[in-house]
VOGU-3710 file (C-alpha; in Angstrom, 3 decimals, decimal comma):
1> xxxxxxxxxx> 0,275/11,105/-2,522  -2,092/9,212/-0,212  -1,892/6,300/1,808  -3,450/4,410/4,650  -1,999/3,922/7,877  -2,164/3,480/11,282  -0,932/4,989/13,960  -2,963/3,675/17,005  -4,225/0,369/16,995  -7,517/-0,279/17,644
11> xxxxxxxxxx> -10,387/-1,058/15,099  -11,473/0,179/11,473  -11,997/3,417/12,830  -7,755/3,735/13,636  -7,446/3,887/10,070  -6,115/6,953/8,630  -5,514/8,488/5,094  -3,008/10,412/5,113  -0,161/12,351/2,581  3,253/10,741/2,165
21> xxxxxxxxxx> 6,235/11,530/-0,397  6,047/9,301/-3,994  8,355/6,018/-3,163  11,494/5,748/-5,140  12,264/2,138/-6,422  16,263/1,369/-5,961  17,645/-1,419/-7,974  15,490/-4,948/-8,526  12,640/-3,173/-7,833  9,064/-1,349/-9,712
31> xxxxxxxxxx> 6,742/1,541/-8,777  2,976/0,838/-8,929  0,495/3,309/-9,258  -2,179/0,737/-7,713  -5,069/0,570/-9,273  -6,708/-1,672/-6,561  -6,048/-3,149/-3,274  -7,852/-5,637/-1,896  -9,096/-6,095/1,932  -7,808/-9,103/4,000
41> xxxxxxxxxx> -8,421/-10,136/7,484  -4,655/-9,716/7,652  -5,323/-5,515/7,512  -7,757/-6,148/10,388  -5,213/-7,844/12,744  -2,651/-5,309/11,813  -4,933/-2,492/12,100  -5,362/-3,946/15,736  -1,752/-4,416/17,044  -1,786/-8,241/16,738
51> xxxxxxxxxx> 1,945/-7,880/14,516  3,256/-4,967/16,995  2,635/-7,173/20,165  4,250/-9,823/18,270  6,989/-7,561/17,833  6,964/-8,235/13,865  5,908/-4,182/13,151  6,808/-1,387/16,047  4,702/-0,531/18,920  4,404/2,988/18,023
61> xxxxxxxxxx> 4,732/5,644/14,783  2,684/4,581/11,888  2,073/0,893/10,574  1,399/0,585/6,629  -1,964/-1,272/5,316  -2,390/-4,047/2,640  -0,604/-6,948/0,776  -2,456/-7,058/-2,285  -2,303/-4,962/-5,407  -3,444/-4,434/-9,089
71> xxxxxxxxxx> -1,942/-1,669/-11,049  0,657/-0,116/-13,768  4,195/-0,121/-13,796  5,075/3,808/-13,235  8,940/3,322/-13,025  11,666/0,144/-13,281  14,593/0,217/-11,142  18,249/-1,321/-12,599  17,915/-4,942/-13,417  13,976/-5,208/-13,436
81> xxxxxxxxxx> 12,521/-6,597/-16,623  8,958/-4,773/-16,255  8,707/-0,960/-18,198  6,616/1,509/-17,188  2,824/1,004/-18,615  3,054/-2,594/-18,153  -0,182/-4,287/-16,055  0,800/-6,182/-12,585  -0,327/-8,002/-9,963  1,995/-7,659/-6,702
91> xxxxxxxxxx> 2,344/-8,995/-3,015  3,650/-7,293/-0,343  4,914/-9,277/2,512  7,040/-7,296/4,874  4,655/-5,595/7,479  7,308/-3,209/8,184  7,227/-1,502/5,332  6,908/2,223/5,044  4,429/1,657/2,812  1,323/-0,712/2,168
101> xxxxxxxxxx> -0,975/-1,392/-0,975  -3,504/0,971/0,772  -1,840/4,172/-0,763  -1,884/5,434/-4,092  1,504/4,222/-5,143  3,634/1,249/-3,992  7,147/0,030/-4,462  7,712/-3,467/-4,049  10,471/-5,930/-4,912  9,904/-6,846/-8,487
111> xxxxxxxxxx> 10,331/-10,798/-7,326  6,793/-10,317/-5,647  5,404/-8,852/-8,820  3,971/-10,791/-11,756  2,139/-9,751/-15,227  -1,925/-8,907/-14,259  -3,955/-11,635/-15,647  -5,109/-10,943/-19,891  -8,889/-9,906/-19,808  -9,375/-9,368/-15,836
121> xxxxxxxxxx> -9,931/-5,960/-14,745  -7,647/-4,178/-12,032  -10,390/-4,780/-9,263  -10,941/-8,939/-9,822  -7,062/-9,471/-10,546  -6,348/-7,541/-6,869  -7,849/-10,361/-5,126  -5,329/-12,785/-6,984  -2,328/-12,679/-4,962  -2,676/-13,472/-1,436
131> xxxxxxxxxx> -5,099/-15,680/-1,305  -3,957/-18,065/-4,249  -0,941/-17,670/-3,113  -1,531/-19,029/0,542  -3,824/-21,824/-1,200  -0,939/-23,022/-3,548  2,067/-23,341/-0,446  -0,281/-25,166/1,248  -0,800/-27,714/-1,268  2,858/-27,421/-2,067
141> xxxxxxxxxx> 3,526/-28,091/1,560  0,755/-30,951/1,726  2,558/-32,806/-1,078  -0,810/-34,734/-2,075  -0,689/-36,970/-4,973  -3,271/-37,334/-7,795  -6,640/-39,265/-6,528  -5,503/-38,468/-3,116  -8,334/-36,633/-0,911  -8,195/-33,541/0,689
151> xxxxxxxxxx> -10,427/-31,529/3,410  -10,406/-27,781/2,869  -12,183/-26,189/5,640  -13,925/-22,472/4,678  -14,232/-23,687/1,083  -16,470/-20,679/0,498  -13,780/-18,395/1,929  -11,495/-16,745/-0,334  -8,391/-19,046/0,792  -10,365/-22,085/0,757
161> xxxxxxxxxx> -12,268/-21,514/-2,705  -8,343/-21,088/-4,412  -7,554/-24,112/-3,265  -10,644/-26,589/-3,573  -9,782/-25,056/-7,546  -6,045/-25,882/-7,323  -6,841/-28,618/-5,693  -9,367/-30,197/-8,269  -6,767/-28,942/-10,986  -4,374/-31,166/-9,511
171> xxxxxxxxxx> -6,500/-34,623/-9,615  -7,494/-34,493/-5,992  -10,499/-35,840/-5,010  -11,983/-32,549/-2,565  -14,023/-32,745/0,672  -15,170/-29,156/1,159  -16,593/-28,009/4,060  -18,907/-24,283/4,294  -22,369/-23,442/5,109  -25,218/-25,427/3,675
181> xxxxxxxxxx> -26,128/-22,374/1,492  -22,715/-22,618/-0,254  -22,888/-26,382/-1,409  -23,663/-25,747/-4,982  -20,779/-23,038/-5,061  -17,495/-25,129/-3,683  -18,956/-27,903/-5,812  -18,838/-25,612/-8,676  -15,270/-24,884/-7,801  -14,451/-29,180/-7,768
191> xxxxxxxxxx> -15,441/-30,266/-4,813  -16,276/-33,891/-4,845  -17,835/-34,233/-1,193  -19,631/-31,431/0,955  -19,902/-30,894/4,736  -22,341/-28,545/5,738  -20,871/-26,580/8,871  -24,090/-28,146/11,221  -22,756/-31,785/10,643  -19,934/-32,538/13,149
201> xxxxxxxxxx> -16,672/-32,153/10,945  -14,226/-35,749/11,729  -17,818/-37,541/11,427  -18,985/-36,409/8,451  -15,734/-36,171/6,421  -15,062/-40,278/7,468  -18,961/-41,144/6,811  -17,730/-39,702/3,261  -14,293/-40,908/2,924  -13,885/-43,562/5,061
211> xxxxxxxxxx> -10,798/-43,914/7,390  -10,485/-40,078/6,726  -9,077/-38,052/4,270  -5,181/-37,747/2,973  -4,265/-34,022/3,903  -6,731/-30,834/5,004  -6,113/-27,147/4,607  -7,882/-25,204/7,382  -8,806/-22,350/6,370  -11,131/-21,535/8,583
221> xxxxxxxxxx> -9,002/-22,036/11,020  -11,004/-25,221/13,151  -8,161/-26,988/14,166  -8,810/-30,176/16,091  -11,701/-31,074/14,400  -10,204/-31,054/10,802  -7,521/-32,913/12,456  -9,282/-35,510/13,687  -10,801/-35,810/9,830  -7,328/-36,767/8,750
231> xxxxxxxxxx> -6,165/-40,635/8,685  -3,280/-41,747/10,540  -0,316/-40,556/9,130  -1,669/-37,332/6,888  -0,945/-34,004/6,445  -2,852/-31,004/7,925  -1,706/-27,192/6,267  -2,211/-24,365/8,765  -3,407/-20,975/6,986  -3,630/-18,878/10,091
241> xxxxxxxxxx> -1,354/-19,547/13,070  0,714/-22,924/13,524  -2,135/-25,721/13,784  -2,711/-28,019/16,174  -0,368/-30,322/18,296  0,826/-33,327/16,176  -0,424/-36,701/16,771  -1,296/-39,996/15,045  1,914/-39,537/12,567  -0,029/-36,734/11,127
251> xxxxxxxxxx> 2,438/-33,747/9,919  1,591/-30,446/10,171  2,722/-27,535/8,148  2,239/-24,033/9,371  2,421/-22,314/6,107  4,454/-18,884/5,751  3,030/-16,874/2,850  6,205/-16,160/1,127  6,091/-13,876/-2,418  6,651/-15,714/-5,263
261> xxxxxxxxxx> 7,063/-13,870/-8,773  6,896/-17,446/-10,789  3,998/-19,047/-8,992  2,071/-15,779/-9,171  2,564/-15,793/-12,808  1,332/-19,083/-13,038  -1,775/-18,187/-11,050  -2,144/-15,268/-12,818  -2,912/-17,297/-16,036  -4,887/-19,739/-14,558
271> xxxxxxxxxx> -7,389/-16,666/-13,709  -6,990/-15,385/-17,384  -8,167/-18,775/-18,660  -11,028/-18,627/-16,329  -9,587/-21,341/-14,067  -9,552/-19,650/-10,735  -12,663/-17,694/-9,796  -11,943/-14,259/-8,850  -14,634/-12,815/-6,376  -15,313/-9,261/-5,669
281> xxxxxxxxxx> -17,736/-8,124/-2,626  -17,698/-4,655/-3,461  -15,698/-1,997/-3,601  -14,758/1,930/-1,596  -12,753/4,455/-2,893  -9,628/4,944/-0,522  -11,097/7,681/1,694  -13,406/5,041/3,187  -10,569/2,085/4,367  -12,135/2,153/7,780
291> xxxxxxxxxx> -15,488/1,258/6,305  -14,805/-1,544/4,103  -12,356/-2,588/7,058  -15,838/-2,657/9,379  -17,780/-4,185/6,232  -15,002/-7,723/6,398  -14,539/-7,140/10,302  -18,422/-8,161/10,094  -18,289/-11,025/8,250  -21,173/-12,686/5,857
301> xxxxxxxxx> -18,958/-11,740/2,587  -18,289/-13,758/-0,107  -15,355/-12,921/-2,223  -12,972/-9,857/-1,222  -13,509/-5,895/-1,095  -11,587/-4,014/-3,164  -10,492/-0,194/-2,224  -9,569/1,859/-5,263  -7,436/4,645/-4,639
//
């Protein structure tokens, strides 16, 4: 079967398709023929080394691609209650797997795999996992209450449109910050309160909400300015990295994407009853990984693309 790898770091054009044996699920586990993958900015900074120098993945032989997956249960190890034909939605998490979602077939633990969302095809449901998942932990770790008010930074992004929805879901009042041309979309999602990216961020969110907002999730990874939205004594959720230096009581919470086989249920029915938005930017058949990898490293997408092996 194929799969994509890497076994030079560098840019999209390190990406490689090559043939590996079928994966063999042992006990606890399920074998997915995927039916789509999706493209994170996660593949980029493992395509480029950022993991090996980290010394999370090694610094040589070949590094697997992609965390998120759509497909059909091919075969159930001992102890698994999915059976072959059924419709998932999966997260892999380990970079140092033989194996990523970029391949043609995929074992994962069947604690990272949930049922694919009723009525969503293959290619919209692949964009589910990830992405809502990050959103969720970092309200989880935010611990907001209802009527509370929260700063998501990159609300058009795919991070920061799950959770201005899980967010809104959960009584909080949203300030969502994007480009001006994406105002009438984050609103659509529930955002209260907008902040185009040419107003200065602290400002504006406290001209808005005044003595600054409850918690923020950055997911567009600003930092010190979203901080400095906050009032004394929030909470500030770091997507990407571990956030800025604490000050003025405010906690911060560098969140860990950790797979999640109940909470991705949950999300996955929230996207079957139309209450996440699932966004697709386009999709490549496998062969082409390193150019929908150069179509995200370029930025100006909305929504995710989608290989499909």
């Amino acid at each position: 079967m194929r799969a994509v790898v890497v076994q030079e770091f560098g840019g999209p054009e390190a990406l490689e398709v090559v043939d590996v044996p079928v994966p063999v699920p042992g006990p606890g586990q399920v074998r997915i023929r995927v039916s789509a993958a999706a493209v994170n900015p996660v593949d980029l900074a493992t395509t480029a080394g950022v993991f090996a120098e980290m010394g999370v993945v090694a610094g040589t032989g070949s590094t697997a691609i992609g965390w998120d997956v759509a497909g059909v249960v091919e075969e159930a190890g001992a102890g698994v209650a999915f059976v072959p034909g059924d419709a998932v939605i999966g997260l892999r998490t380990r970079l140092a797997d033989p194996l990523g979602t970029w391949a043609e077939q995929i074992v994962l633990d069947a604690a990272a795999v949930a049922p694919a969302p009723d009525g969503v095809d293959p290619v919209a449901a692949s964009t589910l996992p990830l992405n809502s998942l990050t959103a969720l932990q970092a309200l989880d770790a935010l611990a907001l209450k209802t009527g509370q008010t929260l700063l998501v930074t990159g609300a058009a992004g795919a991070v920061g449109g799950f959770a201005v929805e899980l967010a809104a879901l959960r009584g909080l009042r949203v300030v969502a910050a994007a480009g001006a041309s994406d105002e009438e979309v984050v609103r659509g999602f529930g955002a209260e309160f907008f902040v185009p990216r040419t107003e200065d961020l602290a400002e504006g969110v406290r001209k808005r909400v005044p003595g600054g907002v409850d918690g923020a999730i950055d997911a567009a990874v600003l930092g010190y300015p979203a901080l400095d939205a906050i009032a004394d004594g929030g909470a500030f959720a770091a997507v990407i990295g571990n956030g800025p230096d604490n000050y003025r009581g405010v906690r911060i919470h560098a969140v860990r994407i950790k797979a999640d086989r109940v909470a991705l249920t949950g999300l996955s029915r929230l996207a079957a009853s139309g209450h996440l938005t699932l966004r697709v930017a386009g999709t490549h058949p496998l062969a082409e990984a390193a150019k929908a990898a150069a179509r995200l490293r370029d930025g100006g997408l909305r929504g995710r693309l989608v290989l499909l092996p």
